[in-house]
Legacy VTK file of the C-alpha trace (Angstrom):
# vtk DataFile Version 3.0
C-alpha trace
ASCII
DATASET POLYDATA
POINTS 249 float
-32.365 5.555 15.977
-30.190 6.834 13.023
-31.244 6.400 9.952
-28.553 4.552 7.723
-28.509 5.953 3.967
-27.450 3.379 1.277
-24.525 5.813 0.318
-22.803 5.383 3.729
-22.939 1.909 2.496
-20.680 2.496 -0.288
-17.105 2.651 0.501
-17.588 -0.241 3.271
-18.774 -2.281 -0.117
-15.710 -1.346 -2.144
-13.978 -1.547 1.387
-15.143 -5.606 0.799
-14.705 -5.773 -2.990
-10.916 -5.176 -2.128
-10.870 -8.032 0.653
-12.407 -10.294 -1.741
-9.456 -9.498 -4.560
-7.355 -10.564 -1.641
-8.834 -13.414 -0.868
-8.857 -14.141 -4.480
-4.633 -13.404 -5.136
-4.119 -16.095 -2.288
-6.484 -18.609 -4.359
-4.411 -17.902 -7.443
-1.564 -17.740 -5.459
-2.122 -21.559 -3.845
-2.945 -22.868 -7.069
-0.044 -21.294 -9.273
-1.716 -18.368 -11.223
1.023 -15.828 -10.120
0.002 -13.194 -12.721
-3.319 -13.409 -11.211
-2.730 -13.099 -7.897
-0.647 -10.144 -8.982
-3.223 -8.651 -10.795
-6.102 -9.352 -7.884
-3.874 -7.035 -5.455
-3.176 -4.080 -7.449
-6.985 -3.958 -8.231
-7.308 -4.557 -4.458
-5.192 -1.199 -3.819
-7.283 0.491 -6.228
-10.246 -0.298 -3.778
-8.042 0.913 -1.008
-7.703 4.109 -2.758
-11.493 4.644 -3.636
-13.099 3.311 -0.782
-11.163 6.488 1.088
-12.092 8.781 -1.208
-15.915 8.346 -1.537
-15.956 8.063 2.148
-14.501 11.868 2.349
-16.527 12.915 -0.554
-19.928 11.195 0.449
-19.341 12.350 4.243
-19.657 9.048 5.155
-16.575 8.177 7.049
-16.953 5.673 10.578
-15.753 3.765 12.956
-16.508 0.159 11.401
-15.246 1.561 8.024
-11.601 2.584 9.663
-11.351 -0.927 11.457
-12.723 -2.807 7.977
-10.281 -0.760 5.803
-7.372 -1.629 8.494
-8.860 -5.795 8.195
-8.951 -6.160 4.554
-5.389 -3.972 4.269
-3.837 -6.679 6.005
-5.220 -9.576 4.322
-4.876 -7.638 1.150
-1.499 -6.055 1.430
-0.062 -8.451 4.393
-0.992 -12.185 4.023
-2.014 -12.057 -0.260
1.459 -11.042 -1.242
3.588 -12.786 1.364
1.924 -16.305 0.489
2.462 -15.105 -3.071
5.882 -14.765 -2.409
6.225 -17.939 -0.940
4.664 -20.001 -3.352
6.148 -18.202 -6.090
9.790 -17.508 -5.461
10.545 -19.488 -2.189
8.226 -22.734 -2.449
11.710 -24.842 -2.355
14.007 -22.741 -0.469
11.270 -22.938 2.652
13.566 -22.129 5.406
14.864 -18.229 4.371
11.555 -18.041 2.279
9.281 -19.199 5.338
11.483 -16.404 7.578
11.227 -13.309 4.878
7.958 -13.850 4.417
6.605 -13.882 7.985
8.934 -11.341 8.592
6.691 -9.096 6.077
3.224 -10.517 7.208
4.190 -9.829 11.111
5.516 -6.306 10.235
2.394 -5.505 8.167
0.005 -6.301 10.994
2.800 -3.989 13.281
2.250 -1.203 10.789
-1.611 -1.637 10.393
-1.647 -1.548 14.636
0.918 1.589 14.667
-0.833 3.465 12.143
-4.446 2.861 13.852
-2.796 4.422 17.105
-1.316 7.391 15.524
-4.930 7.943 13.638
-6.158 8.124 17.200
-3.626 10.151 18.680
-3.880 12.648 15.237
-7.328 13.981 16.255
-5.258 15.307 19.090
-2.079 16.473 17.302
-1.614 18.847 14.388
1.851 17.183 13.837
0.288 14.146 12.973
-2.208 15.844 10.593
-0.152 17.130 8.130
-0.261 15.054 5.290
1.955 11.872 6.112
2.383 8.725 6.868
4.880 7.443 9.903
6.794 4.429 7.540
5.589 3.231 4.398
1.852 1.935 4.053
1.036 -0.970 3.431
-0.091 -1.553 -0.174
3.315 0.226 -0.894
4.971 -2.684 0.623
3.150 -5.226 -1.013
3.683 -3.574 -4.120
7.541 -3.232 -3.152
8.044 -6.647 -2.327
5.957 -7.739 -5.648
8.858 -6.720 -7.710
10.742 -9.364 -8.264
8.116 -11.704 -8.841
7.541 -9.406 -11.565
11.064 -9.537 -13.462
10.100 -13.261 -13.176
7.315 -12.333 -14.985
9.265 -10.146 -17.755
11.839 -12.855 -18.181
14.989 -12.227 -15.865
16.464 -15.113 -14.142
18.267 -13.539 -11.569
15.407 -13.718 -8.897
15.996 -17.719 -8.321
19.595 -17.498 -8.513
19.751 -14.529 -5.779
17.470 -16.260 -3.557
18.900 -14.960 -0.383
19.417 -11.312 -1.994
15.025 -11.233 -2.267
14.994 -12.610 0.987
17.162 -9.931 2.347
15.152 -6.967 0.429
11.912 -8.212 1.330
13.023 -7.546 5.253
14.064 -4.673 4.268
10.817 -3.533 3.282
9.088 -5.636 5.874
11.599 -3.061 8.253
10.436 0.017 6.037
6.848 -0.467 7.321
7.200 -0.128 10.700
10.355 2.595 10.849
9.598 6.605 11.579
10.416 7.641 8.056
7.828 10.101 7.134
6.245 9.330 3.618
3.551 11.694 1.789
0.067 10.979 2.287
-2.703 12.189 -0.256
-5.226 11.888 2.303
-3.738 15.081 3.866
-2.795 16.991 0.410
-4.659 15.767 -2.622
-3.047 15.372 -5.883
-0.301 18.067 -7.033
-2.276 18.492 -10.589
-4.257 21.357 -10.451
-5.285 21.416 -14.362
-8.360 18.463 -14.940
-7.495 18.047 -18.359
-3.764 17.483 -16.882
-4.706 14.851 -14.536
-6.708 13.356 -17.201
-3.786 12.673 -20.137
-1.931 11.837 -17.083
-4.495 9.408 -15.828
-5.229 7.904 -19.490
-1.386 7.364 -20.141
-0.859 5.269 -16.817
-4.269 2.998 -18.046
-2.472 2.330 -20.965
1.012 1.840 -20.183
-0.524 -0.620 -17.468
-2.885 -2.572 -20.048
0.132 -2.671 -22.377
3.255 -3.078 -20.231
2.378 -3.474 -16.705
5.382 -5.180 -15.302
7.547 -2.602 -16.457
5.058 0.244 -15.229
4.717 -1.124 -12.026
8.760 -1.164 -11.821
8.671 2.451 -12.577
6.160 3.502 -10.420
7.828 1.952 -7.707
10.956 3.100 -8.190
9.398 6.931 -8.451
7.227 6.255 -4.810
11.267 4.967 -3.674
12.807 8.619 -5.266
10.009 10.312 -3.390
11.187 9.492 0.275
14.001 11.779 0.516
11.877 14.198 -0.346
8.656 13.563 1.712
11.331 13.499 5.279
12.443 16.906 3.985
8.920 18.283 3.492
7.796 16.581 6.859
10.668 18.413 8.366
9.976 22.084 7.376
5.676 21.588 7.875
6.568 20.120 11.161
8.928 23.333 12.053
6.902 25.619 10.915
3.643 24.218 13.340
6.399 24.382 16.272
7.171 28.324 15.366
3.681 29.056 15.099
3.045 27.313 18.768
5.794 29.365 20.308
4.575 32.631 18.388
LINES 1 250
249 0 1 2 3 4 5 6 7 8 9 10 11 12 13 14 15 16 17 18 19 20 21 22 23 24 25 26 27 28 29 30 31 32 33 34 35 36 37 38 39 40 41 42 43 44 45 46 47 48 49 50 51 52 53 54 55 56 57 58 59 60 61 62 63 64 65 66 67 68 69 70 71 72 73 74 75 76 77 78 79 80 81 82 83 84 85 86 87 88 89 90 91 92 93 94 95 96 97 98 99 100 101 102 103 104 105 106 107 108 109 110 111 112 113 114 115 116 117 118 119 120 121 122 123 124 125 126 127 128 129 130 131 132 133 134 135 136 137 138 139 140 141 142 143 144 145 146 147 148 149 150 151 152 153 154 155 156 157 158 159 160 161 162 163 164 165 166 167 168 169 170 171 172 173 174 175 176 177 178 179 180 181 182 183 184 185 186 187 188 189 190 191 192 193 194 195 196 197 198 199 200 201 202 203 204 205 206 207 208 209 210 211 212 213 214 215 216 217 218 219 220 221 222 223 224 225 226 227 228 229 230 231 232 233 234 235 236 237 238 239 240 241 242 243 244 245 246 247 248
């Protein structure tokens, strides 16, 4: 029998810390702490992030870990945020709120299902190991469709007077996750900072911005992953080529 070493252990634990913020943003959520719940999924995404990475760097990577991480992604980044939503922005506008938001917690479980497949069919494929994702994942939708909760948040007043406008971007979002659009994946790549001491300043200016103004940062960073789509089809495009010339070489 294998022996199992407490550090295999790890990332599934930060793998449930993350469920458990989830869990926690649709408590908030239910009983009308919006920042909260807010605040309980973007600490859940930064469990998505580092369970991932110590599973690479501890060489502990398995089965149960993929299908957990795919679980708590969807409770996390599918159900947390939609009922959010809801009870936020749409509590008395229930019938296009009650659509947009299904619409987003269906498409999320599509997206978690998709991507599972593709990992599958990626051990198989150097196309699909190249770096990205197939449609945007799905803490980057939750994230996405966060935003105008958080203008509520900084003060604007045009979220509950464009009611049908949110409804209409959070499908569009919802559509986002499940479309062919290739986005960059760090999994595949790592970080483009080479310098330590870069990454670091780097690192230490987004803790503080987010401490200090994290509506506004949040805005930002989301409208930077947006810029970067354009340019992640065009990369996707020329590594994809270049695998095809080297087959036919």
């Amino acid at each position: 029998m294998r022996r199992l070493h407490f550090r295999s252990l790890i990332p599934n634990l930060i793998t449930l810390s993350g469920l458990s913020f989830g869990l926690s943003s649709i408590r908030f959520a239910i009983e009308g702490e919006f920042n909260l719940a807010v605040i309980c999924i973007l600490f859940a995404a930064v469990c998505d992030v580092l369970d991932g990475m110590l599973a690479r760097h501890l060489d502990s990577e398995s089965d149960l870990g993929f299908q957990l991480d795919s679980l708590s992604d969807f409770l996390s980044f599918g159900v947390a945020p939609g009922i959010l939503i809801y009870m936020a922005i749409f509590y008395e506008n229930s019938s296009i709120g009650v659509f947009s938001t299904l619409i987003f917690i269906i498409f999320s479980c599509l997206r978690l299902a998709l991507f599972n497949v593709l990992h599958e069919k990626s051990k198989h494929n150097e196309i699909q190991r190249i770096g990205f994702f197939t449609g945007i994942p799905t803490p980057a939708g939750a994230i996405l469709i966060l935003l105008p909760l958080t203008h509520v948040f900084m003060g604007y007043g045009w979220v509950y007077e464009n009611i049908n406008f949110v409804a209409g971007y959070i499908i569009l979002i919802s559509g986002l996750l499940v479309s062919k659009i290739p986005t960059f994946s760090l999994k595949g790549r790592g970080l483009p900072i080479r310098s330590k001491f870069t990454f670091l300043i780097l690192f230490s200016m987004l803790v503080l911005s987010m401490i200090n103004l994290p509506w506004h940062t949040l805005n930002v960073l989301a409208l930077i992953y947006l810029l970067t789509i354009p340019f992640s089809v065009f990369s996707w495009q020329k590594e994809r080529n270049k695998i095809v010339n080297r087959r036919e070489v």
